[in-house]
BARO-176905 format. One line per 3 residues: number of its first residue (from 0); their letters; for each residue x, y, z of C-alpha. Coordinates in nm, 4 decimals. Example, Ala and Ser with C-alpha at 12.3 -4.5 7.8 and 13.67 -1.06 7.14 Angstrom:
residues 2
0 = as = 1.2300/-0.4500/0.7800 ~ 1.3670/-0.1060/0.7140
END
This chain:
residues 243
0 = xxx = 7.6658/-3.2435/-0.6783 ~ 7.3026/-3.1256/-0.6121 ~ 7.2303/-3.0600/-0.2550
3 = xxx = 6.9086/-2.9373/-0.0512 ~ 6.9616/-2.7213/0.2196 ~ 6.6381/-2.5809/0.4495
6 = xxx = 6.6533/-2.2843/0.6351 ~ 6.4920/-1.9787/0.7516 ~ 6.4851/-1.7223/0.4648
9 = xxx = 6.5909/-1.3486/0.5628 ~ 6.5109/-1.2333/0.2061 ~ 6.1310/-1.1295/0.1177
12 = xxx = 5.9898/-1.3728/-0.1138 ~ 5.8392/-1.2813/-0.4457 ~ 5.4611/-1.1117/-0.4424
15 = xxx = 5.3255/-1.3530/-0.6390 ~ 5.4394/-1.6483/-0.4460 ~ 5.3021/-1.4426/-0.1059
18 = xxx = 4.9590/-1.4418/-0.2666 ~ 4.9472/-1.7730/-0.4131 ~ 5.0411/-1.9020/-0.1132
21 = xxx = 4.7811/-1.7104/0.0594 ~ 4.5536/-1.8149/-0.1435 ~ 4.5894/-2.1708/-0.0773
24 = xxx = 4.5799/-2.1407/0.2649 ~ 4.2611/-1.9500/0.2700 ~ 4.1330/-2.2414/0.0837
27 = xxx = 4.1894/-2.4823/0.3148 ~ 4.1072/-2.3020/0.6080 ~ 3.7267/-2.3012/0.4705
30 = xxx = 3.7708/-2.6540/0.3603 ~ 3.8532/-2.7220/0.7066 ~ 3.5542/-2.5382/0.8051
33 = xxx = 3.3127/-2.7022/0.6245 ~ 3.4423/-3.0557/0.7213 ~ 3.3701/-2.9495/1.1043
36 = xxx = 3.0269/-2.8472/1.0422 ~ 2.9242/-3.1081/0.8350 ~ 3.0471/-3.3675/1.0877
39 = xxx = 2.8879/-3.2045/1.3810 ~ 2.5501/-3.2408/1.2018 ~ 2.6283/-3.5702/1.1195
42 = xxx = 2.6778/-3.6301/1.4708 ~ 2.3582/-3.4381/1.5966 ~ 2.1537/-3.6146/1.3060
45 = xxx = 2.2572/-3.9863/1.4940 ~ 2.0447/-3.8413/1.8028 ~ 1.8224/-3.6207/1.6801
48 = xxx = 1.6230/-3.8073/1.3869 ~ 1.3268/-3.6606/1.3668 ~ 1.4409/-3.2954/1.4346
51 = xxx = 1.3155/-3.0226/1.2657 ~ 1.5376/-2.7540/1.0478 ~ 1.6542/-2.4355/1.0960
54 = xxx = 1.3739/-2.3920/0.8242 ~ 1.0881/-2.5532/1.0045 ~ 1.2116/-2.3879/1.3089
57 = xxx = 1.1960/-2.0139/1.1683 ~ 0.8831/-2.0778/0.9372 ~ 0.6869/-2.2174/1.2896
60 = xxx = 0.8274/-1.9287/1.4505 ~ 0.6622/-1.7060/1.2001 ~ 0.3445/-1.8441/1.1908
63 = xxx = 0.2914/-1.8287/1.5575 ~ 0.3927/-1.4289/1.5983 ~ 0.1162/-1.3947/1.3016
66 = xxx = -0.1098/-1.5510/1.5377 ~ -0.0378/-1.3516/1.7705 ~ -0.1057/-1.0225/1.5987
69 = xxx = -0.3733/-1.1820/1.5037 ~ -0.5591/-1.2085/1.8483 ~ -0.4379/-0.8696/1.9217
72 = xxx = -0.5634/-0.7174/1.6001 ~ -0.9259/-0.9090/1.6832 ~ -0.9381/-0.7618/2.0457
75 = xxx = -0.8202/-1.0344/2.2092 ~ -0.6040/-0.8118/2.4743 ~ -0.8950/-0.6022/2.5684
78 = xxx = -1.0745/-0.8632/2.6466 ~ -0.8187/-1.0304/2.9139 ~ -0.7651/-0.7019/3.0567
81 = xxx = -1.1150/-0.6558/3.1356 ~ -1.1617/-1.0019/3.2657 ~ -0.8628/-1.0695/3.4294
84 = xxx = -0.7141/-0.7207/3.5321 ~ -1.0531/-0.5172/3.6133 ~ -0.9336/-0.2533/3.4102
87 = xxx = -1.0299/0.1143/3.4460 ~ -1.1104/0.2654/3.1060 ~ -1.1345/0.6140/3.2478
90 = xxx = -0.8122/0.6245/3.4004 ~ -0.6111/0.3556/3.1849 ~ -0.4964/0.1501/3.4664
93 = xxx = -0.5600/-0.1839/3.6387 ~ -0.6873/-0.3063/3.9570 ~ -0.3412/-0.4031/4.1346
96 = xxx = -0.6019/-0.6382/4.3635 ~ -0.6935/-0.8572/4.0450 ~ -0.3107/-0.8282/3.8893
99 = xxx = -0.1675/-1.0251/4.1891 ~ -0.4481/-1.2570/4.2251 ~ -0.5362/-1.3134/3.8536
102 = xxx = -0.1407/-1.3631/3.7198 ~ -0.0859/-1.6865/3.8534 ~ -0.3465/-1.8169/3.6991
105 = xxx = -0.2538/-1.6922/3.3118 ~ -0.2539/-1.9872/3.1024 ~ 0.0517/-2.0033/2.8524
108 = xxx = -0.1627/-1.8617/2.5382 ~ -0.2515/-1.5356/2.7437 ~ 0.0867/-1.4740/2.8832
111 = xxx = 0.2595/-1.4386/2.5668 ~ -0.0477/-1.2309/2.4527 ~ 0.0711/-0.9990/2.7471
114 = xxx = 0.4081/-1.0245/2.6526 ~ 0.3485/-0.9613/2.3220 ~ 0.1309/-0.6130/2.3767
117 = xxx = 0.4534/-0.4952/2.5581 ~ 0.7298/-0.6053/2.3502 ~ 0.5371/-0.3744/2.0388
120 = xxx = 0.4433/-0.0778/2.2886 ~ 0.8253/-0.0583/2.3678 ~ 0.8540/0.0744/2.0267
123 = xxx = 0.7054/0.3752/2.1368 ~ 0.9083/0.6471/2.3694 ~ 0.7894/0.6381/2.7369
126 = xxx = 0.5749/0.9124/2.7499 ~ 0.3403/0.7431/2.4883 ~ 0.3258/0.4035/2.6790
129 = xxx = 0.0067/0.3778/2.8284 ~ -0.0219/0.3429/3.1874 ~ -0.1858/0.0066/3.2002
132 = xxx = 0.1425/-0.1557/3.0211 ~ 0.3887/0.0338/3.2424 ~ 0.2089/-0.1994/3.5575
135 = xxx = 0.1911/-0.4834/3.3619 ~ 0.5701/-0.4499/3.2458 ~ 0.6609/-0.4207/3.5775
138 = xxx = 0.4854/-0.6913/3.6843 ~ 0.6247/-0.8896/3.4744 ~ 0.9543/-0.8111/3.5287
141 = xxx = 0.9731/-0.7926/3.9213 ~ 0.6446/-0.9412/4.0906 ~ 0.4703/-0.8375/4.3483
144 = xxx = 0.8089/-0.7952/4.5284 ~ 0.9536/-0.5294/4.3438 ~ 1.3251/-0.5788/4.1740
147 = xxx = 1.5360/-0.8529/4.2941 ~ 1.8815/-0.8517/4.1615 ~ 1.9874/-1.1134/3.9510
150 = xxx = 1.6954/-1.3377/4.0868 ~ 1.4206/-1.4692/3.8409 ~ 0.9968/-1.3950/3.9389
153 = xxx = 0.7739/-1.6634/3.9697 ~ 0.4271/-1.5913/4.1221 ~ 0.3934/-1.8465/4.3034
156 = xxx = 0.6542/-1.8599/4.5162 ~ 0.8505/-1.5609/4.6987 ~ 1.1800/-1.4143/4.5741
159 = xxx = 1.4819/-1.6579/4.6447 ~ 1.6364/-1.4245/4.8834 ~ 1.3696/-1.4293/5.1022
162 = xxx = 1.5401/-1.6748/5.3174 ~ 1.4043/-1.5467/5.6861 ~ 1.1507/-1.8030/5.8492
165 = xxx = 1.0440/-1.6634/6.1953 ~ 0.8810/-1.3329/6.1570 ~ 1.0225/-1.0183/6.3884
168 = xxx = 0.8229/-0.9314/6.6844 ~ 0.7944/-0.5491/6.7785 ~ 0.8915/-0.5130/7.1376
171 = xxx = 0.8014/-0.1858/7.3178 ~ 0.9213/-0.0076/7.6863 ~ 1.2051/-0.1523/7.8136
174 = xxx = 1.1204/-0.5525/7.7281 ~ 1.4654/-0.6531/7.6409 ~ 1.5258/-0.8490/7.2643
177 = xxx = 1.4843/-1.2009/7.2594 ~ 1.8316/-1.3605/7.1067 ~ 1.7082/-1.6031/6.8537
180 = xxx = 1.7721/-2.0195/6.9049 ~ 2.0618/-2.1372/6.6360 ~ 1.7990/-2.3338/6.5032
183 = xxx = 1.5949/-2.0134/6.3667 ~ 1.9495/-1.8492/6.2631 ~ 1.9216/-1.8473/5.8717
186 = xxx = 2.2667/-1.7345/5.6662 ~ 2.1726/-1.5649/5.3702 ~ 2.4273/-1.6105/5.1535
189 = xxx = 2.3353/-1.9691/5.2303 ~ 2.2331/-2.1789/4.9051 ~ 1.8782/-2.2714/5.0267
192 = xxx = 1.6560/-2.5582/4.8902 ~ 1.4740/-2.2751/4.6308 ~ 1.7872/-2.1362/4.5171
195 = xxx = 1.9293/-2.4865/4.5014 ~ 1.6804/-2.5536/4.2276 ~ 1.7556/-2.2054/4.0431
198 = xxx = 2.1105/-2.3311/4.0253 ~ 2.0386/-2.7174/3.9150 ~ 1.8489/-2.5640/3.6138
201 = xxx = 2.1190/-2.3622/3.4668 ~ 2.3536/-2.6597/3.4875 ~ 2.3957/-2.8146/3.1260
204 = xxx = 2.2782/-3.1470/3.0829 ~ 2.5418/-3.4575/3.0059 ~ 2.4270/-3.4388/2.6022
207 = xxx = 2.4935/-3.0911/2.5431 ~ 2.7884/-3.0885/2.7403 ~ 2.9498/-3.3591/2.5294
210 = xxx = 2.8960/-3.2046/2.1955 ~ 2.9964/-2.8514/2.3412 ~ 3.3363/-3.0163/2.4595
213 = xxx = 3.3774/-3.2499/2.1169 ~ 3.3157/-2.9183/1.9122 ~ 3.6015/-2.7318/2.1580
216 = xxx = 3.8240/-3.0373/2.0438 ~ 3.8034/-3.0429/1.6818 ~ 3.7905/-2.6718/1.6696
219 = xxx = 4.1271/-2.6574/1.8700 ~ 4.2573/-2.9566/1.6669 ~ 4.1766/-2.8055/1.3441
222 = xxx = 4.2881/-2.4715/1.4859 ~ 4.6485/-2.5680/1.5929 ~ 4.6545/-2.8291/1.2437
225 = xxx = 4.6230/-2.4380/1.0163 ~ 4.9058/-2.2556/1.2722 ~ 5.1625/-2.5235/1.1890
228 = xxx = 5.1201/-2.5206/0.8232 ~ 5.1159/-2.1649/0.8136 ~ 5.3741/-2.1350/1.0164
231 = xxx = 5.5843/-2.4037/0.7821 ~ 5.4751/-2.2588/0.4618 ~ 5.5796/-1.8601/0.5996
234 = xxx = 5.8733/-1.9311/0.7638 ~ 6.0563/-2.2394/0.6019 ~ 6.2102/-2.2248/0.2189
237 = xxx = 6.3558/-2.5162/0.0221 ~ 6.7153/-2.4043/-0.1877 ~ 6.8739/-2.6066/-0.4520
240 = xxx = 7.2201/-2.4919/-0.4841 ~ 7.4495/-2.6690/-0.7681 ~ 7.8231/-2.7172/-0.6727
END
């Protein structure tokens, strides 16, 4: 009488079985893998024709820091800080005057120029920086504002916690305060119409949310698939006892 009887095993199975097995399942986990990915980009290929590759991406990525070193090699800088920033050659810094008013007005080619001049003279230890990029870093970084915490610059417009409208009035003597109306009360941890729009652009938008929460699915599904056959193939044995 043959008869099959499946149970947990309290005896160590052979070495070579541990590693064969091991081996299997190592297989199929990058099996697995590979099916994911290649369906995702399947997926992303359906709305995304035309798109470029990672390729295409890096080489046009390359090409345009070239140009940039390019236009700093040929002088390019030197020139928009003269121009723009009224810079003093003597004394290595720039006309704070002409930084505020000329900023706003940087066209897209000449701000990454900028950006670019102080991304390679960070290289340098801060002593060596000259004095001319330490105002424009800061600048760039903060405004004409100075630091705001967690709040992004733009020039045109003033920090988004700058959220008072009516402007304080000294009083002198004994004049008594004037208790403000509750119309020109202003909460500040209120989310105004300016922060309103900070927030709405950090929000993901419906297409990227879908394919972030169909990857979270199949990665979980595939996940939880490789924990029960592991756990099946570690912890369950088949016996074949003859009577």
């Amino acid at each position: 009488m043959l008869r099959l009887v499946r149970y947990k095993s309290t005896r160590l199975p052979p070495k070579s079985l541990i590693i064969k097995q091991n081996s299997r399942l190592n297989k199929k986990n990058t099996e697995n893998s590979k099916v994911v990915i290649s369906s995702l980009r399947d997926v992303i290929s359906l709305f995304q024709a035309n798109s470029q590759t990672q390729e295409d991406d890096d080489l046009e990525t390359l090409n345009h820091e070239m140009y940039l070193l390019q236009q700093i090699e040929s002088g390019e800088v030197e020139r928009l800080l003269k121009s723009k920033f009224q810079i003093d050659e003597s004394k290595q810094l720039l006309s704070t005057g002409a930084l505020i008013k000329n900023y706003p007005q940087l066209n897209k080619d000449e701000l990454e120029l900028i950006k670019k001049v102080n991304d390679l003279e960070n290289i340098k230890p801060w002593s060596q920086i000259p004095q001319f990029v330490k105002q424009a870093q800061f600048y760039l970084s903060y405004g004409s504002y100075g630091p705001r915490l967690d709040l992004p610059f733009k020039a045109n417009e003033k920090p988004l916690d700058f959220t008072y409208v009516n402007r304080a009035r000294k009083q002198f003597g004994q004049e008594p305060y004037k208790r403000l109306k509750k119309d020109q009360l202003v909460n500040i941890y209120e989310v105004t119409p300016t922060r309103q729009r900070y927030f709405n652009d950090k929000t993901v938008d419906p297409v990227s949310r879908f394919f972030i929460w169909t990857a979270i699915a199949v990665s979980a599904a595939v996940g939880w698939k490789e924990y029960k056959l592991r756990e099946d193939g570690e912890s369950l044995v088949t016996v074949v006892d003859k009577d």
